[in-house]
KETORRO-409611 format. One record per atom (N, C-alpha, C): x, y, z; residue in one letter. Coordinates in pm, whole numbers, plus 50000, padded with zeros to 5 digits. Atoms other than C-alpha are relative to their C-alpha. Layout:
BEGIN
XYZA;...
//
This chain:
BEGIN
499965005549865X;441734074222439X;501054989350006X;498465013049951X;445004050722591X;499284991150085X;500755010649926X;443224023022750X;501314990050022X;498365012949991X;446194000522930X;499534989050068X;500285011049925X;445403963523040X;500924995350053X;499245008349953X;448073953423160X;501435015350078X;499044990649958X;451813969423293X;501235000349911X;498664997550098X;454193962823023X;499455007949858X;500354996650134X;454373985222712X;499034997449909X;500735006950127X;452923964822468X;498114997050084X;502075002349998X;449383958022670X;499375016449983X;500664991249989X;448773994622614X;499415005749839X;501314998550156X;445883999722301X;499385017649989X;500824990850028X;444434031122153X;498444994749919X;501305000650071X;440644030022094X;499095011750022X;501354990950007X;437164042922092X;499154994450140X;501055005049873X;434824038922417X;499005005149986X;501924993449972X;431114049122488X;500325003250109X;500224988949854X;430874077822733X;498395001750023X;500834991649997X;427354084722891X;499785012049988X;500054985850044X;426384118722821X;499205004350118X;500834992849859X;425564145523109X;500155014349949X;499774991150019X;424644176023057X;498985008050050X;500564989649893X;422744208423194X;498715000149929X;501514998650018X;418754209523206X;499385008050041X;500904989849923X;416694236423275X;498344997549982X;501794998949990X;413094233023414X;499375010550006X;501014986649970X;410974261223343X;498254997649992X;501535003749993X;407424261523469X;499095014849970X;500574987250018X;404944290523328X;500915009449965X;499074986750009X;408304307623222X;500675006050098X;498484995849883X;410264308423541X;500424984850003X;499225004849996X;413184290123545X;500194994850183X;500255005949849X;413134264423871X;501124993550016X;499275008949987X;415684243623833X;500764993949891X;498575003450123X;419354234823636X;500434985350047X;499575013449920X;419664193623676X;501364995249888X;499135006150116X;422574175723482X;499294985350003X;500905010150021X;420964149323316X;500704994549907X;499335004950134X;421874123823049X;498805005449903X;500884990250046X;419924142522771X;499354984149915X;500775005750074X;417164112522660X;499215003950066X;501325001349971X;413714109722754X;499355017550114X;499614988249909X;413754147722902X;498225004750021X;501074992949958X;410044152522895X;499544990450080X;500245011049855X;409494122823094X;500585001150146X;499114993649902X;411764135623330X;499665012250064X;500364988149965X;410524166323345X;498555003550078X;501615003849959X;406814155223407X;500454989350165X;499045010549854X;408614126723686X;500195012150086X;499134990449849X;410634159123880X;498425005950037X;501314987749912X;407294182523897X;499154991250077X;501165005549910X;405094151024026X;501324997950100X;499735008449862X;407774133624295X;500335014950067X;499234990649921X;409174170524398X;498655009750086X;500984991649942X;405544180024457X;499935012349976X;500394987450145X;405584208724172X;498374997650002X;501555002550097X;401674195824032X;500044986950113X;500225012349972X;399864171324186X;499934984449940X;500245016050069X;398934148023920X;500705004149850X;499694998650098X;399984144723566X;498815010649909X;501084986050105X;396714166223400X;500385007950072X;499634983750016X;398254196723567X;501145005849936X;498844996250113X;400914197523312X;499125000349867X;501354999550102X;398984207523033X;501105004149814X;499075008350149X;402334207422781X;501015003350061X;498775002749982X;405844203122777X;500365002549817X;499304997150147X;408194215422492X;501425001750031X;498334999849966X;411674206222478X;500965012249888X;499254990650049X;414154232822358X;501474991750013X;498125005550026X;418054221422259X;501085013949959X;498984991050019X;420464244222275X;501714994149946X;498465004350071X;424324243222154X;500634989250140X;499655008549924X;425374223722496X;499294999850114X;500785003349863X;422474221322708X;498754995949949X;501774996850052X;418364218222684X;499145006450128X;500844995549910X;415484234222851X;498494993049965X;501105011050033X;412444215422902X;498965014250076X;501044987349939X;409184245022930X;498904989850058X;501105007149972X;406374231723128X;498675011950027X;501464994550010X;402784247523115X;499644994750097X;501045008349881X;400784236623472X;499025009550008X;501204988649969X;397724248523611X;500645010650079X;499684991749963X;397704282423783X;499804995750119X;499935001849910X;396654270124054X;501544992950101X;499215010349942X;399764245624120X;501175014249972X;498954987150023X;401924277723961X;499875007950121X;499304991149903X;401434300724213X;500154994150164X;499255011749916X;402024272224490X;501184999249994X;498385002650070X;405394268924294X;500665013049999X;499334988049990X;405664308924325X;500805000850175X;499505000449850X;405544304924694X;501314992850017X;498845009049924X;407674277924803X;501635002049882X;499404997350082X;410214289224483X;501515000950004X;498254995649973X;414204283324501X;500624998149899X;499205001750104X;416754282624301X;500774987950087X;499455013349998X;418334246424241X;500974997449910X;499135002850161X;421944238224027X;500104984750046X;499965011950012X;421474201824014X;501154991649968X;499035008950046X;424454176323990X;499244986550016X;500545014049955X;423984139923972X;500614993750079X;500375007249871X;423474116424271X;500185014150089X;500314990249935X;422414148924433X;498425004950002X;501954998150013X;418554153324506X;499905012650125X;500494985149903X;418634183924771X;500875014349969X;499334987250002X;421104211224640X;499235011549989X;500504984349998X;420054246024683X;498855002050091X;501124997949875X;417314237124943X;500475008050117X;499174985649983X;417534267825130X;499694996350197X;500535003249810X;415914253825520X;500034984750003X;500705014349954X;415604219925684X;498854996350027X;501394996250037X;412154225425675X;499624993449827X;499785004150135X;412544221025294X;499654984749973X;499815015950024X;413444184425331X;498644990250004X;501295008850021X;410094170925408X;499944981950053X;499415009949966X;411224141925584X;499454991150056X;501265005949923X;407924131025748X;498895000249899X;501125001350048X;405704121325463X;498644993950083X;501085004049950X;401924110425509X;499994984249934X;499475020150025X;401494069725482X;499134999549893X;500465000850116X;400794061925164X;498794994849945X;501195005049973X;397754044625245X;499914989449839X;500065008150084X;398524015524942X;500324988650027X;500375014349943X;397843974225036X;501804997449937X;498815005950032X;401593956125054X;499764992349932X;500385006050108X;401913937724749X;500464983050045X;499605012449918X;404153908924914X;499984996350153X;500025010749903X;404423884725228X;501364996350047X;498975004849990X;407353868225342X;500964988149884X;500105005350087X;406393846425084X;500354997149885X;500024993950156X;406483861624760X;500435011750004X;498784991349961X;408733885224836X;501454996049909X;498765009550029X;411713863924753X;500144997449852X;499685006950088X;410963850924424X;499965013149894X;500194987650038X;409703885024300X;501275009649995X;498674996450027X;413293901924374X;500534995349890X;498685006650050X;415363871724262X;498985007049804X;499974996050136X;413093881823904X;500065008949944X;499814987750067X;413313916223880X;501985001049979X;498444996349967X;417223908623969X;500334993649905X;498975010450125X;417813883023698X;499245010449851X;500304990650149X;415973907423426X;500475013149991X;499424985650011X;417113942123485X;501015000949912X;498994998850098X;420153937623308X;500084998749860X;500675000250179X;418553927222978X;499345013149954X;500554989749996X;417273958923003X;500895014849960X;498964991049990X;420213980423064X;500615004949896X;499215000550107X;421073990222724X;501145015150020X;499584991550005X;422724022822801X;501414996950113X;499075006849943X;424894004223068X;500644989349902X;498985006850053X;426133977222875X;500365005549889X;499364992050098X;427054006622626X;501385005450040X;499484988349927X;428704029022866X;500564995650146X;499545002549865X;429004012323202X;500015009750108X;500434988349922X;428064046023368X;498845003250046X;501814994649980X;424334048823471X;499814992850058X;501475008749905X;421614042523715X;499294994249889X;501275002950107X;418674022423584X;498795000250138X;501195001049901X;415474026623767X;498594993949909X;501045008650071X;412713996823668X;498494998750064X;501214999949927X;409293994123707X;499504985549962X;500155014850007X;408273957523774X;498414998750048X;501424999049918X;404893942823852X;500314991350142X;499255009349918X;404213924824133X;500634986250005X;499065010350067X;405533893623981X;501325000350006X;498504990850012X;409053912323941X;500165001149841X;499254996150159X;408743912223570X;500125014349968X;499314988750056X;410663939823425X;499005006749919X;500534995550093X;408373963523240X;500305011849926X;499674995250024X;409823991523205X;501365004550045X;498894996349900X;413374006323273X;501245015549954X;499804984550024X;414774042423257X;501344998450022X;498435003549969X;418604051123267X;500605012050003X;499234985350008X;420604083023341X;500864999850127X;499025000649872X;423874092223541X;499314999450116X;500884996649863X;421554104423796X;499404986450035X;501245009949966X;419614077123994X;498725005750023X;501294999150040X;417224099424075X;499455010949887X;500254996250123X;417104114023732X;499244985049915X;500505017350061X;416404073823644X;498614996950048X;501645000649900X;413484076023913X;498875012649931X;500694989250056X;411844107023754X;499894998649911X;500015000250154X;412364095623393X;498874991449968X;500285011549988X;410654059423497X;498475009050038X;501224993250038X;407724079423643X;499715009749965X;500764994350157X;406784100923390X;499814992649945X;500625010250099X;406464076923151X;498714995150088X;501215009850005X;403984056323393X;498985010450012X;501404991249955X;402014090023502X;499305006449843X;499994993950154X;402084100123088X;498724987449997X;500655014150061X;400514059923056X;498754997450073X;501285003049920X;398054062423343X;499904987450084X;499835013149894X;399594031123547X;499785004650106X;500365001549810X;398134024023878X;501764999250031X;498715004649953X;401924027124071X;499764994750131X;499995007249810X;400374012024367X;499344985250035X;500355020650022X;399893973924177X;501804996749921X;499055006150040X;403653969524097X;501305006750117X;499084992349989X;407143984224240X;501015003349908X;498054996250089X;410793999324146X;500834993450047X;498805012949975X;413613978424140X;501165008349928X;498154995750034X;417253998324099X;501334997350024X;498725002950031X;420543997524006X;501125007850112X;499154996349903X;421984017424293X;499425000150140X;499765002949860X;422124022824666X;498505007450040X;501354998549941X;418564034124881X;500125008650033X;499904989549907X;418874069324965X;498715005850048X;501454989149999X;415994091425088X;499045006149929X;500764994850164X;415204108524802X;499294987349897X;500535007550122X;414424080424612X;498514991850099X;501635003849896X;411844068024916X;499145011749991X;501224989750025X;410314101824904X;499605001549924X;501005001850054X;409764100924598X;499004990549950X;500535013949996X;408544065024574X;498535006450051X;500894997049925X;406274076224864X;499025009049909X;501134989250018X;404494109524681X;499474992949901X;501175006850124X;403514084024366X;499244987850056X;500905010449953X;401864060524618X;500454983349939X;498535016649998X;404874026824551X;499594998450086X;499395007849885X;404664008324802X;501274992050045X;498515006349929X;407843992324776X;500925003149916X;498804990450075X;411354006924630X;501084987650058X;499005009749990X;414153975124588X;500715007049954X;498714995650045X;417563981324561X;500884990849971X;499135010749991X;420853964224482X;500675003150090X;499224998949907X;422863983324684X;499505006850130X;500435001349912X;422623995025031X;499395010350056X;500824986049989X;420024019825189X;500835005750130X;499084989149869X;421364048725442X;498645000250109X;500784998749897X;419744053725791X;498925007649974X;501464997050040X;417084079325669X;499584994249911X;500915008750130X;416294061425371X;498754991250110X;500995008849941X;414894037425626X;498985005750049X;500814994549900X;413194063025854X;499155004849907X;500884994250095X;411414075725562X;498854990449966X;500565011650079X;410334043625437X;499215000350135X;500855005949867X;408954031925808X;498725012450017X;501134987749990X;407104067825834X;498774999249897X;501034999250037X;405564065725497X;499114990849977X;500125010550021X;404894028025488X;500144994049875X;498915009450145X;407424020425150X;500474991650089X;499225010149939X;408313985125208X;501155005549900X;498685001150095X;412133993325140X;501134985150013X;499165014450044X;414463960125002X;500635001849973X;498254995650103X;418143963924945X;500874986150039X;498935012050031X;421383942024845X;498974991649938X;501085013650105X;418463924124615X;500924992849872X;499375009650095X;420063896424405X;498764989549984X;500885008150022X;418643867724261X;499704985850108X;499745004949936X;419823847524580X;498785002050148X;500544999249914X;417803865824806X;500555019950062X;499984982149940X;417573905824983X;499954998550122X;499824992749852X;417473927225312X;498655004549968X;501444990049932X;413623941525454X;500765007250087X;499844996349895X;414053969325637X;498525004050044X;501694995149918X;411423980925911X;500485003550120X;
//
């Protein structure tokens, strides 16, 4: 790699860098193949357990009854076992999906699909006007201690799961953001965390997708750093996710 700092000759260096890694995932549930995501290839069964609960595959985490990761020469496939019941649910509604990252709807075949009017999540707001504030500024001053795959690489979402305090407890990381959101819960639905006594606190912008799926694990609130898009909001107001973006340690945006 030629890495140049500067414009004269001499500032230009040959080295070594850290690349995140992306590469092709296949979800197969009962042995059909549902879905090809590009993923950074860690935590893939957490991920895999994350897509089937927020995409509304299985309802809860006991209808995955195993997961077995497969590695191939430049890809992996992650098999998932669910109940039959949730399988032939998953026969019906059934599309084919080639996944890129920061892409959460490719191959959805109707607008119908989108789902854009969840049901209200029916979970108590954790903050006030109050405690609101201080709770950001701490998930905003810890996230980054966290970030180890960013301050490797400088390429990745991180999606954190904070309590309501804002301490950092956990924090997931892949090109994708919402590959970072799906990685983050799995792990808590694997651990059996209540997700409706803490929120998520991320490293990129507020889209829709990441409120819907907030919404189907019963969050109540989904912070951002950067800035949410017009449905993001309408999603949030429908399902009652308090959504928070531009969060620093200075202070954030409510929308409503």
């Amino acid at each position: 790699m030629l890495r140049r700092r500067g414009t004269a000759p001499q500032d230009a260096a040959r080295g070594t860098d850290r690349v995140a890694e992306e590469m092709p995932v296949a979800l197969v549930f009962n042995g059909i193949s549902h879905a090809v995501m590009m993923v950074t290839p860690r935590e893939l069964e957490a991920f895999a357990l994350g897509f089937a609960l927020t995409e509304g595959l299985v309802g809860k985490a006991a209808d995955v009854f195993d997961i077995e990761l497969r590695e191939h020469a430049r890809s992996f496939e992650v098999a998932l076992t669910i109940a039959q019941e949730e399988f032939m649910q998953l026969k019906q509604q059934r599309r084919s999906m080639a996944g890129r990252s920061g892409c959460g709807v490719c191959g959805v075949e109707s607008l119908a699909q989108l789902d854009l009017q969840p049901a209200p999540i029916g979970a108590a707001a954790l903050h006030d006007a109050e405690t609101l504030p201080p709770a950001i500024a701490r998930a905003a001053a810890e996230l980054g201690k966290h970030q180890e795959l960013m301050q490797a690489t400088g390429g990745v979402h991180a999606a954190a799961w904070c309590d309501a305090a804002g301490a950092v407890l956990r924090v997931c990381e892949d090109v994708g953001r919402h590959n970072a959101l799906d990685k983050l819960i799995g792990h808590l639905a694997r651990e059996g965390v209540d997700m409706r006594r803490g929120f998520v606190f991320m490293s990129s912008r507020a889209s829709y997708e990441l409120v819907r799926k907030a919404a189907r694990m019963h969050i109540p609130m989904l912070a951002t750093i950067s800035a949410p898009s017009t449905l993001a909001i309408d999603v949030a107001v429908e399902a009652g996710v308090k959504l928070v973006s531009f969060c620093r340690q200075d202070g954030c945006v409510e929308y409503s």
